[in-house]
C-alpha positions as CSV (number, residue, x, y, z in Angstrom):
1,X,10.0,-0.3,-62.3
2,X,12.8,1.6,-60.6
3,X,16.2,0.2,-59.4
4,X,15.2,0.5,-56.1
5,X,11.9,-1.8,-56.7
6,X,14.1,-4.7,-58.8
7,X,16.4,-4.8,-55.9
8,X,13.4,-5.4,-53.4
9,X,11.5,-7.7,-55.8
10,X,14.4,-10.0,-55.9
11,X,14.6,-9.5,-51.8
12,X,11.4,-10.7,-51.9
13,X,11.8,-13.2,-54.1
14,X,15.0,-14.7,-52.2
15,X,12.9,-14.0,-48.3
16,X,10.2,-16.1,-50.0
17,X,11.8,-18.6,-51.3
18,X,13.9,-19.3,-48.2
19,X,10.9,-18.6,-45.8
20,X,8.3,-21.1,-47.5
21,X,11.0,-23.8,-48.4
22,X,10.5,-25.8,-45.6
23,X,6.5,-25.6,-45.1
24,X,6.2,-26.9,-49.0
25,X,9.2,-29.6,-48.8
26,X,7.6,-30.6,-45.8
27,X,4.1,-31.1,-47.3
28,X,6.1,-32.8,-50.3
29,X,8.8,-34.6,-48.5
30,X,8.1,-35.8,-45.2
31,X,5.1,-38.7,-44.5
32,X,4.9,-39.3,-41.4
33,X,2.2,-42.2,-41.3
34,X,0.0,-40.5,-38.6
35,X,-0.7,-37.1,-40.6
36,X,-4.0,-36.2,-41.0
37,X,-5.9,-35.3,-44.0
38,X,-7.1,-31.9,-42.1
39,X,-3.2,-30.9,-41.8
40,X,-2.4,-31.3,-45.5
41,X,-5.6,-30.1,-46.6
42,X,-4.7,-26.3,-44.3
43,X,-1.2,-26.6,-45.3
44,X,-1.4,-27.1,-48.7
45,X,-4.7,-24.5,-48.9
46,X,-4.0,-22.0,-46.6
47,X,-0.9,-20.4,-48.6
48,X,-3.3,-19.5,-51.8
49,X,-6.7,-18.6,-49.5
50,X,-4.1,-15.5,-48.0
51,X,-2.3,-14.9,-51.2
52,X,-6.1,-14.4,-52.7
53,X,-6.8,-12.2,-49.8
54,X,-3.8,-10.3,-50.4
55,X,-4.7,-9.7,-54.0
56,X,-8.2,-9.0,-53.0
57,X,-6.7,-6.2,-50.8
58,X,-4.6,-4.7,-53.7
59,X,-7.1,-4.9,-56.3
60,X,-9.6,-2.3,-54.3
61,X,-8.1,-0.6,-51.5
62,X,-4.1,-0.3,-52.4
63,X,-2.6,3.1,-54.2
64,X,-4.2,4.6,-56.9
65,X,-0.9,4.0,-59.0
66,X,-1.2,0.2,-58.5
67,X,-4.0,-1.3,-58.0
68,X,-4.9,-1.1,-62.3
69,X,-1.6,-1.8,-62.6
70,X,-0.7,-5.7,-63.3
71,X,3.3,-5.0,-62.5
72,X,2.9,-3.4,-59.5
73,X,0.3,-5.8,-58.5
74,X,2.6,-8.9,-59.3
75,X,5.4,-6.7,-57.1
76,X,3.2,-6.6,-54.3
77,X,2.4,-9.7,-54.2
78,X,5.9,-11.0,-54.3
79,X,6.2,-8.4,-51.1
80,X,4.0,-10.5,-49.5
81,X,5.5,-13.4,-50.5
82,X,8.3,-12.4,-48.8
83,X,6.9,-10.4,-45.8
84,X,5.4,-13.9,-44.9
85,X,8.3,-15.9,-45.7
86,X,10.2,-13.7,-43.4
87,X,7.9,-14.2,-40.8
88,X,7.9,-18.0,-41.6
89,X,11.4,-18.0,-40.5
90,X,11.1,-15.9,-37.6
91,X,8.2,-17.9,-36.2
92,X,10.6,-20.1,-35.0
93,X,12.7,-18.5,-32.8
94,X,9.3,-17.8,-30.5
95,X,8.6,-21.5,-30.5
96,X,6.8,-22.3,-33.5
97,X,7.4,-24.6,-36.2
98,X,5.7,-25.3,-39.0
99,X,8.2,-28.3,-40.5
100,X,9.0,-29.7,-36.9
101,X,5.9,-29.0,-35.2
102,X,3.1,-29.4,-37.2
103,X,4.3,-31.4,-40.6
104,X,6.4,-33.9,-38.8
105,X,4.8,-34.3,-35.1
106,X,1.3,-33.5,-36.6
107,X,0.5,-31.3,-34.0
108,X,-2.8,-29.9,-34.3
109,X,-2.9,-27.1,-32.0
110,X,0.6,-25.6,-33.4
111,X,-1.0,-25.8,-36.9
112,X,-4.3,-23.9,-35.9
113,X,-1.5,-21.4,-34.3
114,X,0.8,-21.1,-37.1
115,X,-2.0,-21.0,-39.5
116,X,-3.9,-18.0,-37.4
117,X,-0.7,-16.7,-37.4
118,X,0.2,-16.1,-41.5
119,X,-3.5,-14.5,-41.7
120,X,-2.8,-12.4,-39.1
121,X,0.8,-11.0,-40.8
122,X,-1.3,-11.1,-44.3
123,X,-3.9,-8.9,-42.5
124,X,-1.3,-6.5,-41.4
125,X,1.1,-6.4,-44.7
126,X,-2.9,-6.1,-46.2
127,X,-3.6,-3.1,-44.1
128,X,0.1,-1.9,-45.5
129,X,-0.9,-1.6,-48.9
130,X,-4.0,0.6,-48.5
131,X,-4.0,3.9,-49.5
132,X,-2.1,6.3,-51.5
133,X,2.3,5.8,-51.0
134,X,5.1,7.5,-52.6
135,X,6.6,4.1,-52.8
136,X,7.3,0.1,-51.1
137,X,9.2,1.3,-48.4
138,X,5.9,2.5,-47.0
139,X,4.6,-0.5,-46.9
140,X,7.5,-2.1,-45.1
141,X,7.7,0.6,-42.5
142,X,3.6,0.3,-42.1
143,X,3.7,-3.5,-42.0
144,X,7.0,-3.5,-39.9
145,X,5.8,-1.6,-36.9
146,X,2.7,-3.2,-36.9
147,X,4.4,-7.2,-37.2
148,X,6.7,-6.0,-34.4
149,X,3.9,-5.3,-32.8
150,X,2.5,-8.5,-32.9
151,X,5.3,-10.8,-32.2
152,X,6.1,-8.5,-29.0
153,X,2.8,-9.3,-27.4
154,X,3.2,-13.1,-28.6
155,X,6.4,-13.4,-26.7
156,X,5.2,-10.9,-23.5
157,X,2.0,-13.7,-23.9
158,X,4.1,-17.0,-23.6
159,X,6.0,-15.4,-20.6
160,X,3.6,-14.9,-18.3
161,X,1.0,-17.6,-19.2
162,X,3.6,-20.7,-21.2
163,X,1.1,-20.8,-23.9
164,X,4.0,-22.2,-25.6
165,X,4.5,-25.3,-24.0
166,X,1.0,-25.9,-23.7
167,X,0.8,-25.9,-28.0
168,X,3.4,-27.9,-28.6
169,X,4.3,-30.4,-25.3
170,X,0.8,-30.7,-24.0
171,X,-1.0,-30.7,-27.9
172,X,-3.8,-28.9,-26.4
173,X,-6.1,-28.3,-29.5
174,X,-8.2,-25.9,-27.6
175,X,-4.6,-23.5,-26.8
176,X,-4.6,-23.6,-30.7
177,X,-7.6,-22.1,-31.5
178,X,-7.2,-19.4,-29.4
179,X,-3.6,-18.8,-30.3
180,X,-4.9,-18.6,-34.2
181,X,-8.0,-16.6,-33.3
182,X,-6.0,-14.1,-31.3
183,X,-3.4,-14.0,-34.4
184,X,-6.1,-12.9,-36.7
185,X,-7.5,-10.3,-34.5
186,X,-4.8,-8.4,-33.8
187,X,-4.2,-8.7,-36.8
188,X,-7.1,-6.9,-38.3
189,X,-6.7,-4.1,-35.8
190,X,-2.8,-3.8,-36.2
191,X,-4.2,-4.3,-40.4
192,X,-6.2,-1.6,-39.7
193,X,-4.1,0.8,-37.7
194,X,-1.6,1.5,-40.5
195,X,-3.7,1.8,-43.1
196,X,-4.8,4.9,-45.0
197,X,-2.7,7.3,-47.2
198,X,0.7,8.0,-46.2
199,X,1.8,11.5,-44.7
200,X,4.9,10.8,-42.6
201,X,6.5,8.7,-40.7
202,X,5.6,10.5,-37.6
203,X,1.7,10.7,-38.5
204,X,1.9,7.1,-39.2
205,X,2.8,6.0,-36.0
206,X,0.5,8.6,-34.0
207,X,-2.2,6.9,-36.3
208,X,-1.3,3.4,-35.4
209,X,-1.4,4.1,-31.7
210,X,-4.6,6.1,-31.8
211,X,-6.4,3.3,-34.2
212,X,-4.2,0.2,-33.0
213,X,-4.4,0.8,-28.8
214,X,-7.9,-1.8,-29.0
215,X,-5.6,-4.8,-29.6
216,X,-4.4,-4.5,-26.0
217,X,-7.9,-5.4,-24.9
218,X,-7.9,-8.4,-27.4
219,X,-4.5,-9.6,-25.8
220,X,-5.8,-9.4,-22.3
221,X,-8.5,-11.4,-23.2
222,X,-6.4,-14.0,-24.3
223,X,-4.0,-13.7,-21.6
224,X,-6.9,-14.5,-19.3
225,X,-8.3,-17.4,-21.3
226,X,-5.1,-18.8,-21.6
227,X,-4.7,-18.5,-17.3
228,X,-8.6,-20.1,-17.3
229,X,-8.3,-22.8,-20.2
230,X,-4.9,-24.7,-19.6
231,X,-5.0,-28.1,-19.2
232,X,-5.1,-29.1,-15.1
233,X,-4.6,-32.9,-13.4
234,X,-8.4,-32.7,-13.1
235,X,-9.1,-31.2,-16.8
236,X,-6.1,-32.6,-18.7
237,X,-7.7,-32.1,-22.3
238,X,-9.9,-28.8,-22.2
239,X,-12.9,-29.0,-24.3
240,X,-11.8,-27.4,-27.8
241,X,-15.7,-26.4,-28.3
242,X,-15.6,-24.1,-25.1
243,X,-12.0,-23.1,-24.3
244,X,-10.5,-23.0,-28.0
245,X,-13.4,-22.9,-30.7
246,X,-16.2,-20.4,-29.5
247,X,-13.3,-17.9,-28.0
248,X,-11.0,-17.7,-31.4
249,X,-14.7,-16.8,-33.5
250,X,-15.6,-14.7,-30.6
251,X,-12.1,-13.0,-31.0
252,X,-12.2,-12.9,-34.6
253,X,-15.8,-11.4,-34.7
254,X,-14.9,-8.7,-32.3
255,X,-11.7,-7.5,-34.0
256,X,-13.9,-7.6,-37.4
257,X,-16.4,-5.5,-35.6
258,X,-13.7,-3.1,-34.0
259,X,-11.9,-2.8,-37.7
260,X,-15.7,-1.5,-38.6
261,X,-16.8,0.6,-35.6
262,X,-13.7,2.6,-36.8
263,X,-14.8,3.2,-40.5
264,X,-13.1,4.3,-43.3
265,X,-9.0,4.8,-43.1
């Protein structure tokens, strides 16, 4: 490994540790007598299912130079340590907290959020990794345009529909389901839109518009659901079947099937 890489492993290394410090101390620490066993069980389960993922990813699709290469396979994967511990500790600045919201309170809908939310970023850092590089910057730039991306139409979301407040004050379970489901497809497009083999900065962000534009649609979509689906004096808990449930699979499916109908990167 070059300088360059040690230096961003132990980057990596400190991002992660300081970005996943309070989900596990919370899991191990905190016991608040009204947690459920389905919030422990996605906590403590959820980490490994999208590190697997991840490794899934590198194994098969990432540069020819690392995926039969353990190092560089390790590296990665302490990337995405870090990439996700990052966004761990960004997350809450737009109003989502794992520790607070979901391991203390035991709020349902803001773990089915925040959980939708770290498999969408491991979809995009995923979608990083694929395809021939000259190096790990790649991968940052790839997996930081399209992780702006998505935190940009999470806030332009909350503004003009609150989804925020309906998550975590009104503990809608449905808003949480369709908050996860929209996180995971946008972030198999966004995934999807910056992968491929590297050619410049400038192609890779013509290629992300041209492949990425779909997850507009998606965001409408949930835009609109979230306008038909709040909670209302005559509906104060929507059904989670029909307003949170069957729209996150429908979403998922659909940004599966648009990753598809694109083909090969």
């Amino acid at each position: 490994m070059s300088g360059d890489e040690i230096i961003a492993l132990i980057v990596c290394v400190i991002l992660g540790f300081i970005g996943w410090k309070d989900w596990l101390g919370g899991l191990v620490f905190l016991e608040p007598l009204t947690r459920r066993t389905a919030t422990q069980i996605l906590g403590w389960l959820l980490p490994p299912l999208a590190g697997l993922a991840m490794y899934y990813v590198l194994i098969k699709w990432s540069s020819h130079d690392v995926r039969d290469n353990p190092t560089y396979i390790f590296f990665y994967l302490v990337m995405w340590l870090g990439w996700t511990g990052l966004w761990n500790k960004l997350l809450p600045y737009f109003g989502l907290i794992c520790r607070d919201d979901v391991l203390e309170r035991d709020n349902t809908a803001a773990g089915l959020a925040i959980a939708g939310g770290l498999l969408g970023v491991t979809f995009i850092f995923a979608g990083g990794n694929i395809g021939d590089g000259p190096g790990w910057w790649v991968v940052v730039f790839c997996g930081g345009i399209a992780t702006a991306t998505l935190l940009v139409l999470w806030v332009v979301e909350n503004l003009i529909t609150g989804i925020l407040d309906t998550i975590t004050i009104d503990r809608d379970d449905a808003a949480g389901w369709r908050t996860g489901g929209f996180f995971m497809a946008a972030g198999l497009i966004l995934g999807r839109a910056v992968a491929g083999d590297w050619h410049s900065a400038d192609q890779t962000t013509s290629d992300f518009l041209i492949h990425g534009w779909p997850v507009l649609i998606f965001w409408g979509i949930a835009v609109g659901l979230d306008f038909a689906c709040r909670p209302t004096p005559q509906r104060p808990v929507p059904n989670p079947w029909l307003c949170g449930i069957v729209p996150a699979i429908l979403l998922v499916v659909a940004g599966i099937g648009e990753v598809i109908l694109q083909g090969p990167w």
